[in-house]
N, C-alpha and C positions, 0 to 999 in steps of 0.2 A: 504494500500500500504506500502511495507516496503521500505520506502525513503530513510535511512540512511543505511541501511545495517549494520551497527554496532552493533559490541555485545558487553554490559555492564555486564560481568560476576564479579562474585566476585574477582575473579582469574584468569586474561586471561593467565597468564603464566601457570598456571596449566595443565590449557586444550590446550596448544602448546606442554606442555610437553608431555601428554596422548598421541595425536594424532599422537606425530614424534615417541612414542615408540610401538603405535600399530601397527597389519599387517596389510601388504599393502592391500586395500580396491577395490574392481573393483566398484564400485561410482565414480563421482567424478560432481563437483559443487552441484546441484541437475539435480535427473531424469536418471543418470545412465552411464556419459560421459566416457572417458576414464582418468587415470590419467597416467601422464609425465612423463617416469624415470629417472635419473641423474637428479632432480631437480636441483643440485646446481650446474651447469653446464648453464644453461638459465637465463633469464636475469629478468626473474620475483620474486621479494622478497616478502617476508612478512613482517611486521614490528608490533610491539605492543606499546603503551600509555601508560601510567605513571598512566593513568586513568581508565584503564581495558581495553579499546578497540582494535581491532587489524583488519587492512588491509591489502593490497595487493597493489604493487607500480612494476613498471617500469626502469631496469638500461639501463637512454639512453643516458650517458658520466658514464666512470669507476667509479669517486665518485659523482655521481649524477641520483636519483631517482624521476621520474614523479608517480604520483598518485592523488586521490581524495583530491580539498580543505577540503570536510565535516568531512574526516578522520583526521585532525587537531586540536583539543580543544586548547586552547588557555590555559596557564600556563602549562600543561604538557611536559613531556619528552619523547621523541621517544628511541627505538632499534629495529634494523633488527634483526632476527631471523632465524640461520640456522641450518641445521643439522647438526651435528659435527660426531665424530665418537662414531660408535654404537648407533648411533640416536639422541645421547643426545645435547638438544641445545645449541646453540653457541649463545650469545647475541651481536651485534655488535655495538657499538657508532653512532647518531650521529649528525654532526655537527654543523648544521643549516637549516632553515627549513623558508620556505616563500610560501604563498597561496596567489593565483592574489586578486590584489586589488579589482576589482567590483564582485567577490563572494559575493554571499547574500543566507545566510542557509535559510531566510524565503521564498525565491522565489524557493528555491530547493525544499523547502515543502508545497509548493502549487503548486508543478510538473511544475512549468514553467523552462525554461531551463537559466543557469547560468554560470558563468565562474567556475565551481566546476572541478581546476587544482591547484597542487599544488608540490613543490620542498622540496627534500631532500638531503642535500651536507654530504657526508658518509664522516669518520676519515678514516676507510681504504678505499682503490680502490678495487669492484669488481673485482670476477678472471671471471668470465663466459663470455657469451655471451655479444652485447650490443643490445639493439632494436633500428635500424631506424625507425626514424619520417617520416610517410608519405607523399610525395610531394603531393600539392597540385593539385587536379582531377577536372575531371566532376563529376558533382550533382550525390549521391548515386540514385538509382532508386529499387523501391520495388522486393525483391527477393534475392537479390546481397549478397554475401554471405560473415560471417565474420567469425575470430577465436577467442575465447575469455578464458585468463587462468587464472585462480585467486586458492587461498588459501584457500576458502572460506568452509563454511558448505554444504557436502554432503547431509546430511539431516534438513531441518529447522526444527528450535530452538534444534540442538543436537550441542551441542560445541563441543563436543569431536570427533563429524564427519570431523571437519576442518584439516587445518595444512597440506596437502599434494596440490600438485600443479596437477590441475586436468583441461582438456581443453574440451571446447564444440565447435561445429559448428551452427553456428544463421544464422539467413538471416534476412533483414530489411523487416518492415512492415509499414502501415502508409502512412506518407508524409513524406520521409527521406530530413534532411535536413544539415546546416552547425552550425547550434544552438543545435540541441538534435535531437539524433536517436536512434531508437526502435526496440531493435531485439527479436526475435522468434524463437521458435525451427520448422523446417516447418515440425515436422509430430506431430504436435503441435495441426493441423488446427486453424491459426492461434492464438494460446494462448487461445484458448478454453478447449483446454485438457492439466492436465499437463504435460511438458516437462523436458527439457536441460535449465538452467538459469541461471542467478545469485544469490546468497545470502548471510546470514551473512558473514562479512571476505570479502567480494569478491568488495568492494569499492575500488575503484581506481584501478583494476584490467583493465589491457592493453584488448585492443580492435584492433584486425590486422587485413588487407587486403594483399593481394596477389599482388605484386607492378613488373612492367614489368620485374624486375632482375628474378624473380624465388622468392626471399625472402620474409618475412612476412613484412611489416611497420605497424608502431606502427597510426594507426587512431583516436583512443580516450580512454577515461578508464570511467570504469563503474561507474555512480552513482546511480542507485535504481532501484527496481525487484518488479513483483507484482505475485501472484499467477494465476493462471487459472483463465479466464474472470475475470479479474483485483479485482480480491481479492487480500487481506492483505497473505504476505507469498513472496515465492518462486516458480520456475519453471513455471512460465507465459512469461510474460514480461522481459529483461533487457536494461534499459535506460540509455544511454551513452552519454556522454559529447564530442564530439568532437574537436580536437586540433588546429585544423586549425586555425579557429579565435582566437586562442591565440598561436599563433606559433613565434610572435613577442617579444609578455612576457618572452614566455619560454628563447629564445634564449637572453633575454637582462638580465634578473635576472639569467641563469646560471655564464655571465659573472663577475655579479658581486659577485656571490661566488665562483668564482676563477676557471670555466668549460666552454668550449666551444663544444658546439652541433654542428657535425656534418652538413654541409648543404646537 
């Protein structure tokens, strides 16, 4: 199972750089989705680690980023990642950075479900979009259908396939619930065959529903992808952390780095 979805490249910067100066690709996560134009325009970032690693996060106040705890390492240093002009990347600052407290990486990796959320307070303010947080519903029920866009690897284990914002449509499978939910591509037959997923890159990438406005609300962000009938890889499974039961966190640790969320 690939749990963390993280990539340990020599040089994550490298392969951001590749991937913003290559053509545009009709892939997109894995399995062959559509990718997003005007990326920098939407409210979904990418961000890279001091360490190699690089995700995918959420602008849901101007300077402030939702994303995966796992995507956190602890001493390192974050930057957002955009395109600038002519493709070439923009590195952005930033500020501060807090993952809820009852995260625990060893219950992530023993696939139990965890508070795997975490905050990024940006030096500059996003110009884009921003994502509303979903009000809280009734119980998902199997079928129900979501949007999911992340940065992530086009093709597993190809880094150089990442770095463009690329969106799929899932639907929940399982027991969906308020602790972890499980999505599928449904011509999938259930993550038998493979599909539409998540993978590398694509940690802490936004999880949306269709919300009474018309608009998308931000339901949860991804934490880890398994291949066809739950092999190790991509385009099976994408397993998601939902925000609900921590929608309390979010809204009390924005304030104290200096953001207030939307109710």
């Amino acid at each position: 199972m690939n749990v963390c979805l993280r990539v340990m490249y020599r040089s994550a910067v490298c392969l951001i750089i590749a991937a913003l100066l290559a053509p545009v690709s009709a892939l997109a996560l894995v399995g062959g989705a559509r990718e997003i134009s005007e990326a920098q325009s939407q409210p979904e970032v990418m961000f890279v680690g001091s360490g190699g690693n690089f995700c995918t996060g959420t602008v849901i106040v101007r300077d402030l980023v939702l994303t995966a705890a796992h995507c956190i390492h602890q001493g390192n240093s974050y930057k957002l990642v955009e395109a600038g002009p002519d493709r070439q990347p923009v590195f952005k600052d930033v500020a501060a950075i807090a993952t809820h407290p009852q995260f625990n990486l060893k219950t992530m990796l023993a696939h139990r479900a965890t508070a795997d959320v975490a905050l990024l307070k940006l030096k500059t303010p996003h110009s884009g979009y921003i994502a509303p947080l979903m009000p809280p519903g009734a119980r998902v029920a199997v079928g129900e259908r979501f949007v999911v866009r992340g940065y992530g690897a086009a093709i597993h284990g190809n880094g150089n396939s990442a770095g463009r914002l690329r969106e799929a449509a899932l639907v929940a499978i399982g027991q969906p619930g308020n602790l972890q939910l499980r999505l599928v591509d449904p011509k999938s037959d259930s993550g038998k065959r493979p599909g539409l997923g998540g993978c590398t890159g694509d940690s802490g990438a936004p999880v949306y529903q269709k919300m009474t406005s018309g608009y998308l609300g931000l339901y949860g962000v991804v934490s880890w992808s398994t291949a066809a009938n739950n092999e190790d890889g991509c385009g099976g499974l994408t397993g998601v952390t939902p925000i609900e039961l921590y929608r309390g966190w979010i809204e009390e640790q924005a304030k104290r780095m200096g953001s207030v969320v939307s109710p």
